[in-house]
N, C-alpha and C positions, 0 to 999 in steps of 0.2 A: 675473610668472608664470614657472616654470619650463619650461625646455625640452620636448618631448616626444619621446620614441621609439619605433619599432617595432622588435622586435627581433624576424626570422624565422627561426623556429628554436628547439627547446627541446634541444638536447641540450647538454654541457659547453658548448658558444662560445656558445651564445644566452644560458643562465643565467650563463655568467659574465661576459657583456659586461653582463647584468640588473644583476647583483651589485656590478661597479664603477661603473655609471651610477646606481642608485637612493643608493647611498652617497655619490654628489657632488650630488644633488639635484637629480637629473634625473627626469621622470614617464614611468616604461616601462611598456605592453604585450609582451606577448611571445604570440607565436602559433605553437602546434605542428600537426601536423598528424596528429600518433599520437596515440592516448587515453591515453599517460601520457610524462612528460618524460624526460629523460636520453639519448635515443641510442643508439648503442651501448651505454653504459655501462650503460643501467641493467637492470635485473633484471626477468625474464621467470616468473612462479610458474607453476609448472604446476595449472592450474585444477584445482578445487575435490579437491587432494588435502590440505588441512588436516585435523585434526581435533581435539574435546576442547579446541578454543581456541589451537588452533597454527595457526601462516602455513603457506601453501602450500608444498610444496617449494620451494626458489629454483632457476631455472634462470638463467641468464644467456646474453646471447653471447660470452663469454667470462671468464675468471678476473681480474682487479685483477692489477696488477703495476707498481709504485712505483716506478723504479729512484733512486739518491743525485743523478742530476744534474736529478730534479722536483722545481725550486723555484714555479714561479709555482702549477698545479694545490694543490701542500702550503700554498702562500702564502693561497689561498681557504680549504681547509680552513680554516687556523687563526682562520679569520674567520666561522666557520659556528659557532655555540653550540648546544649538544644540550640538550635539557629540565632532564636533572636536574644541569647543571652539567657544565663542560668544552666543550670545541670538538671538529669533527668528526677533527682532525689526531691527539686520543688513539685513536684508535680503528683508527689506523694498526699494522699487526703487524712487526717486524723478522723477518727471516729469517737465521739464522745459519747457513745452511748450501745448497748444488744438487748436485745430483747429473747424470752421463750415462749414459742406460740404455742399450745397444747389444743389438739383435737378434739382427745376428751371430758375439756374444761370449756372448747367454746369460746376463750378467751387469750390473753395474750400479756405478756409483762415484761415493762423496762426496766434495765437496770443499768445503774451507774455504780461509777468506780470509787473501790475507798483505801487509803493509803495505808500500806502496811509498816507498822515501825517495830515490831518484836515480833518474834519467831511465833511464839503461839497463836497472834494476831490472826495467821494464815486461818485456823478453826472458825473466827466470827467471822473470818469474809465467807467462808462457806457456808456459813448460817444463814449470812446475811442473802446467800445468792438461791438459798432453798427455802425463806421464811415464808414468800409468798406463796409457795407451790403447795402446800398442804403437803407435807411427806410426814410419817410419823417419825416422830423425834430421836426414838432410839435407832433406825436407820439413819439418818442427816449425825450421829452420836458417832455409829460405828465407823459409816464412812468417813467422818471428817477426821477419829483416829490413825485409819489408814494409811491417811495421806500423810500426817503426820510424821506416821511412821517410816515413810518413804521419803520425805524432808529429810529425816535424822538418820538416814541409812547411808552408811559409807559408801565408795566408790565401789571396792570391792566386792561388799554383799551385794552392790548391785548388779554387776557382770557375773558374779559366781552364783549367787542362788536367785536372783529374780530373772533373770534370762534367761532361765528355765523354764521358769511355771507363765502361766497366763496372767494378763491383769486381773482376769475373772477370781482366780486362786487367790491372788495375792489380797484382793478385798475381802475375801471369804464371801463372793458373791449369792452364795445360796444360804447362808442367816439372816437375808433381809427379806423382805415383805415383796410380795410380785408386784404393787405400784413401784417401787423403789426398782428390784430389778430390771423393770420395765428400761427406768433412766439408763442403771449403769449398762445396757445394751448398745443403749440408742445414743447418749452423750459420745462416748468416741468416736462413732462412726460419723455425723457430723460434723465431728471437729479437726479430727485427721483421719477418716475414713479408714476406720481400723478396728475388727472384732474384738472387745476384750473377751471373749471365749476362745479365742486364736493367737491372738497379741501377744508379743513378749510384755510382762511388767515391767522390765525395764525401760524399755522405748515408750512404751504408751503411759508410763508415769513422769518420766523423764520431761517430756513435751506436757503431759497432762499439766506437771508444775510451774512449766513457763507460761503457761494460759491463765492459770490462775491465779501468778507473780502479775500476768497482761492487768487482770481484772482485780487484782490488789493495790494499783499503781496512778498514782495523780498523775492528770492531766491528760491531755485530747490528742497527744501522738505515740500513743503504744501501740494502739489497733489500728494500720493504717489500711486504706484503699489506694487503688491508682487512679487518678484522676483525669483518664481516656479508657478508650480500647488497646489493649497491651500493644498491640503492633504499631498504631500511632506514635500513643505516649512513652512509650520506651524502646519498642526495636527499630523503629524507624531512622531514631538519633543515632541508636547503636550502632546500625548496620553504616550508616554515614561515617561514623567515627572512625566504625575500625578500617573502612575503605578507606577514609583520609590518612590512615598512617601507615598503608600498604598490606593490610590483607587482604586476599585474594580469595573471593568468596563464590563456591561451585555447585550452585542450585541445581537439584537434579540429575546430581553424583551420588547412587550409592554404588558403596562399595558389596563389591562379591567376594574378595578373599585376602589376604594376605599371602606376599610372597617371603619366603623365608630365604637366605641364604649364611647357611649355620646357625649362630648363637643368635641373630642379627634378623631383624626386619630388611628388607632391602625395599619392599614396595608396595602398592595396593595397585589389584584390579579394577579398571574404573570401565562401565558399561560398554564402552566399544572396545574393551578388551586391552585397551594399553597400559602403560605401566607406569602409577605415579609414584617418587620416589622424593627422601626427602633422610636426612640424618635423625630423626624420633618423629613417633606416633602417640598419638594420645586420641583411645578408643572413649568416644563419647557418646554410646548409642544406650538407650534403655538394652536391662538385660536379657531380655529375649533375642536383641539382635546381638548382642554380644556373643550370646551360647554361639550362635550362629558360625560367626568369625573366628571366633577361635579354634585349632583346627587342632587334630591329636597332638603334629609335631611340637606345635605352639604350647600345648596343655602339660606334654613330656616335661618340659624342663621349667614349668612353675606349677607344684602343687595344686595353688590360690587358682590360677586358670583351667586348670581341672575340673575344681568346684564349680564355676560358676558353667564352665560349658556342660556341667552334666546334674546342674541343679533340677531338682523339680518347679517348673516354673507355676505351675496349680498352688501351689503351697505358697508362693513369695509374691505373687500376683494378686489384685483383686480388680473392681470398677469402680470410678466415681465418673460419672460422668456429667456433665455442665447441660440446660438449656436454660436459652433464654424467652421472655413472653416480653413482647412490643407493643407496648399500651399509646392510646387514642392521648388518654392524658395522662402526667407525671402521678405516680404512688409513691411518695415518698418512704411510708410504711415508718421508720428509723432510722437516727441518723448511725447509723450501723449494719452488724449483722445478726439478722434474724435465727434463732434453730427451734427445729420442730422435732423435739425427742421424742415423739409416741406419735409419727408418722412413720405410716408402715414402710416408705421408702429413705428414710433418714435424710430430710431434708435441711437444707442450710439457703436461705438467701441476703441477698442485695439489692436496694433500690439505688442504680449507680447511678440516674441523669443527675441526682443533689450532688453527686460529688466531680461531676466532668463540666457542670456547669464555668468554672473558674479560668479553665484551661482551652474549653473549648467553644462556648457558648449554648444557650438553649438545644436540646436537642434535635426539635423539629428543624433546627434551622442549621443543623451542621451534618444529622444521619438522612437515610431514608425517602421518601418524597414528598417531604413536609407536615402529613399527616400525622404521625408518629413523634408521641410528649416524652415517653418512657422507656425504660425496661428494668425488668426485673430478673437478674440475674439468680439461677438455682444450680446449686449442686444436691445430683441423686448420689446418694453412696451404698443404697442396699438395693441390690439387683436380685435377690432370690427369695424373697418374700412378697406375695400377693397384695394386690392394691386392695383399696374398700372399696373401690369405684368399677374398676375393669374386672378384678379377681383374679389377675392371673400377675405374675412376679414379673418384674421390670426387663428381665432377660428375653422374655416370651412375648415379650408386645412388639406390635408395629411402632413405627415413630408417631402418628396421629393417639394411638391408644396412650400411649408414653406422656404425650403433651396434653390430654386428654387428665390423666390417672393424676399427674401432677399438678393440675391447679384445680384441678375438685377437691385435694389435698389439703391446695394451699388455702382456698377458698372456706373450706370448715376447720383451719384455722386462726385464720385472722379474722372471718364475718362472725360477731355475737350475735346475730340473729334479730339485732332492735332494731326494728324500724328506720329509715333514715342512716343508720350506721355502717352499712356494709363497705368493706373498705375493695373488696375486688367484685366489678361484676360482669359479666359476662361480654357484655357491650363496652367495654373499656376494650376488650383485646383487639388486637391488629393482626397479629400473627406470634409464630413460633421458632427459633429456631435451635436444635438437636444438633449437639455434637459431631461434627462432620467423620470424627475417628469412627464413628459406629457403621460401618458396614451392612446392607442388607442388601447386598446382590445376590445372596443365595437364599434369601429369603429369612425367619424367625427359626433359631433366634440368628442376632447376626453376629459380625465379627469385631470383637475390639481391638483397632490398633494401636491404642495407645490407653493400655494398662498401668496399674499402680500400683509401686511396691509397698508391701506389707512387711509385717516383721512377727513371725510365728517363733515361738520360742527353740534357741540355738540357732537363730537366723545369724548371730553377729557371730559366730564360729566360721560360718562358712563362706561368710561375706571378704572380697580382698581390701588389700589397701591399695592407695593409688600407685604406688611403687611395685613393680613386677621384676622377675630373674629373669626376663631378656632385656637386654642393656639399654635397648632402643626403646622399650613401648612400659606407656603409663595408662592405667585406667582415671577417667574421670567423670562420675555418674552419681546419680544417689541410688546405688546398689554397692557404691565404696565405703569404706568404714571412714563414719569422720564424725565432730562431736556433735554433729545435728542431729544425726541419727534418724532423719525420718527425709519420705520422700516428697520433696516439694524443690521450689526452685532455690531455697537457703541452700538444704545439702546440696544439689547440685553443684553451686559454684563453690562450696567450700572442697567439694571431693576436686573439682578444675583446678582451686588454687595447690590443694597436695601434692595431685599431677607436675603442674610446674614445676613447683620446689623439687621435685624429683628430679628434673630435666634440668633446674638451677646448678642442684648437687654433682650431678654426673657429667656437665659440661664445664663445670670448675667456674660455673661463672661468677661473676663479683655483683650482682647485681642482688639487688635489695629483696630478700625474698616478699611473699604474698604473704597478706596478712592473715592470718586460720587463729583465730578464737574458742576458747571452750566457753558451755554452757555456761551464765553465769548463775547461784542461785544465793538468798540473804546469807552475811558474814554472819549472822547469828546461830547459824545452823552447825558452824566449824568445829565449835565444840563438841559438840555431839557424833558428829562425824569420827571424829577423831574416838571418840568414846567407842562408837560401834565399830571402828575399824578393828581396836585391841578385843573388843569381845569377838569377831568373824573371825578375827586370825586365831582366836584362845577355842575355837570353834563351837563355839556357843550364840545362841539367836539373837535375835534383837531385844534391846531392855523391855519393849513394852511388849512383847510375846514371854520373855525368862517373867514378867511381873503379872501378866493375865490383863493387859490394858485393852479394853475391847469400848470404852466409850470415852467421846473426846474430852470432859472435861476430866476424867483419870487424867488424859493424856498432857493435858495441858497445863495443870497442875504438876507434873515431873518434871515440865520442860521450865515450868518457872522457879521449882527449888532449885536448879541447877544453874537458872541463870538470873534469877533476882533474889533468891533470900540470904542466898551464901555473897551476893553482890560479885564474885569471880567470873571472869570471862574463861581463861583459861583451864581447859579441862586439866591439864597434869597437877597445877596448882588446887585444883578443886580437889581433886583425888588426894590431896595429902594437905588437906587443909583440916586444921583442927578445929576451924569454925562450922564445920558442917555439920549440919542437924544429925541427933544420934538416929531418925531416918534414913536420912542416905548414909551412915556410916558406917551405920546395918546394910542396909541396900547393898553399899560397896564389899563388904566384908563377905556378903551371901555368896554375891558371884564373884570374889577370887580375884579383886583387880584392886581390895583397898591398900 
């Protein structure tokens, strides 16, 4: 008889630990505790505004956004088959193009992509992504050493001393110009809604890098969308799939406790009190429901469980939350995604009907009650700073004020004000619709149930892995350590597929593990890496902090003696090569490593 498991939780980590476990021939339950699956991810319609045989509006709480370094999430797709032939991963949309709208510029700029082929390249593409914006130069200088310098930083230095400090610290965010810091405020929070005055440097550079490898990169499928409403276009198949191959899926199950018997899980309370039981668990609830579940006795005997059930969840929590605005006719705007860094609520959007057009047909004729060309999907990620419009911070509004705050926003950024030109206007709109997670039964501000993990620095101390010391239970979440490191629906199914391999290991089974990938980032960097690794462990800084490099082309100039004048790739050959300029031989000799 094969194995059984519970798996708590239905959003991407529950279904995708589902998905790997039913396909090595395991017998999974899965218990949600919403009336429909997916999480975050999935799609919220706004009731009964169909009509004539059309789906509801789709709302969401938030827009899809794919970026080149999601492999394991695209790796499910391509393993999820759609009725009339294909997998769910065609249905992926490329974007070949983002734009920044600036409020107080009044204007707005496209940008496309350019191919990185040598390491220091990475400096012009950030030239290249800040030429139009008017920043002065010795800022666009400093930062783009930074980054630099976080490319060339070993694995190490990066868990041991930038995991510590802020990304704010690590940029030396207060020797720039307050236009400038303006950006490095507002650029993260937009992009993975994450304070660099809060943020670990490691996580928020780590992802900062892969966004910038996105926007370094040929071709039109790095930045992708999904081309439906999530629940459609992808959980729909899902939910069909993993029904067709025997999982057993329990809408409007949560769970109230854990029953322990010794070392051992034996069971989960389920609402009317009975007892479901099952040879392994794999807890996939965001970690506020986790604190919940895990109970002393359960915490006793793994440290890791301890942590999470007595973390401060104020510190590891924050909000982004999603709405959408339902236009009369299509706004294309970009065949991309939009951000508006000097909007006071950190805005990010999407004109998705360009990209469901393929999939699904015209909008008016597949949402809504025909009236309805468009939408424009928005992510808000700063909730406690004051609008220009309402004046009061996003936490403190009504939902009317909210929807109100944010397209007067969006409005004086995209309309230039010429005549004839206004790309939003007031008479385009149809309606609104606001993240259904947001709570106001008890009135302002209201309640978020479905929060997002951030990452303060010493967050990945305290953070578990998906393997626990009771024998039976595995966490699977993006609150697990894995090499995504950040929360969205990538880590989720990468921390699901650990989970498994957990349950692979401890049931001796022969079955092919899940596939878990690290970050990747360019082989040109390796050198260097390797360079800084021997100087962290020799306990000494990074070469461009030991040399005083505070502006990019210093920096980029060190990075091409070392990789085009000496002609050597490898760093140990470098090091004891007697063709290297008597600059770096000095250089080398200085810090103790020639």
């Amino acid at each position: 008889m094969s194995p059984s498991v519970i798996v708590i939780g239905g959003g991407v980590a529950g279904l995708s630990a589902a998905h790997e476990l039913i396909e090595r021939g395991f017998t999974v339950d899965v218990f949600e505790a919403r009336p429909d699956f997916g999480g975050k991810a999935r799609s919220q319609p706004v009731p009964d505004s169909g009509r004539g045989g059309r789906r509801d509006l789709p709302g969401e709480h938030g827009f899809r956004f794919y970026p080149r370094f999601y492999r394991h999430v695209i790796d499910t797709m391509e393993r999820i088959p759609l009725p009339a032939g294909g997998v769910v991963a065609d249905r992926l949309r490329g974007t070949t193009e983002s734009a920044i709208a600036m409020i107080d510029e009044a204007t707005w700029f496209r940008f496309h992509r350019r191919k990185v082929t040598r390491p220091f390249d990475v400096l012009e593409t950030v030239e290249l992504f800040f030429q139009e914006l008017d920043f002065d130069a010795a800022d666009v200088a400093l930062f783009a050493a930074k980054l630099l310098q976080f490319f060339t930083s070993c694995d190490a230095r990066r868990l041991g001393a930038y995991d510590d400090i802020s990304w704010w610290q690590f940029l030396e965010g207060d020797m720039y110009s307050a236009k400038f810091q303006r950006q490095l405020r507002a650029v993260p929070r937009t992009m993975v809604a994450m304070d660099p005055q809060i943020g670990s440097a490691r996580t928020i550079g780590a992802i900062s890098m892969q966004l910038i490898l996105d926007f370094a990169s040929a071709g039109v499928s790095n930045d992708r969308t999904l081309g439906g409403p999530t629940s459609q276009a992808w959980f729909e198949p899902w939910l069909a799939y993993l029904r067709a191959r025997g999982v057993r899926l329990h809408a409007r199950q949560p769970i109230s406790s854990f029953v322990l018997d010794g070392a051992y899980i034996r069971g989960v309370v389920l609402p009317d009190g009975s007892l479901a039981t099952a040879d392994h668990f794999v807890l996939a609830t965001p970690v506020e429901v986790a604190a919940r579940l895990i109970s002393p006795q359960m915490a006793a005997a793994d440290p890791q469980l301890e942590r999470v059930r007595t973390a401060r969840l104020d510190t590891l929590l924050s909000w982004m939350i999603g709405i959408q605005y339902f236009l009369y006719e299509d706004v294309p705007l970009v065949r991309g995604h939009t951000f508006y860094p000097d909007a006071p609520w950190g805005l990010t959007t999407i004109s998705q009907a360009q990209f469901w057009r393929p999939s699904f047909g015209l909008f008016r004729r597949a949402y809504g009650d025909g009236s309805v060309g468009g939408v424009i999907s928005v992510d808000v990620s700063e909730w406690n700073t004051p609008g220009d419009f309402v004046k009061k911070p996003a936490r403190m509004c009504t939902p009317r004020e909210i929807a109100h705050e944010v397209w007067e926003q969006l409005k004086a950024a995209l309309n230039t004000g010429v005549p004839g030109e206004e790309v939003l206007r007031d008479e385009l709109l149809h309606s609104w619709h606001l993240d259904d997670d947001l709570d106001y039964s008890r009135g302002v501000p209201p309640t978020n149930h479905n929060r997002l993990l951030v990452h303060p620095p010493g967050a990945w101390r305290t953070r578990p892995e998906a393997e626990t010391r009771i024998p039976n239970l595995v966490l699977a979440s993006d609150y697990v350590r894995t090499h995504t490191d950040l929360a969205s629906m990538e880590g989720a199914n990468e921390a699901a597929r650990r989970a498994v391999n957990a349950i692979l290991a401890r049931t001796g089974s022969g079955a092919r593990p899940a596939g878990v990938w690290p970050l990747a980032e360019p082989d040109g960097f390796e050198p260097w890496k390797r360079l800084d690794d021997r100087l962290y462990h020799g306990g000494r800084r990074h070469l461009f902090e030991l040399l005083g490099i505070r502006r990019a082309a210093q920096a980029a100039d060190i990075v091409r003696r070392f990789t085009e004048f000496t002609g050597i790739d490898r760093i140990d050959d470098l090091l004891d090569s007697v063709r290297a300029s008597e600059l770096i031989r000095a250089l080398l000799a200085k810090l103790g490593i020639a």
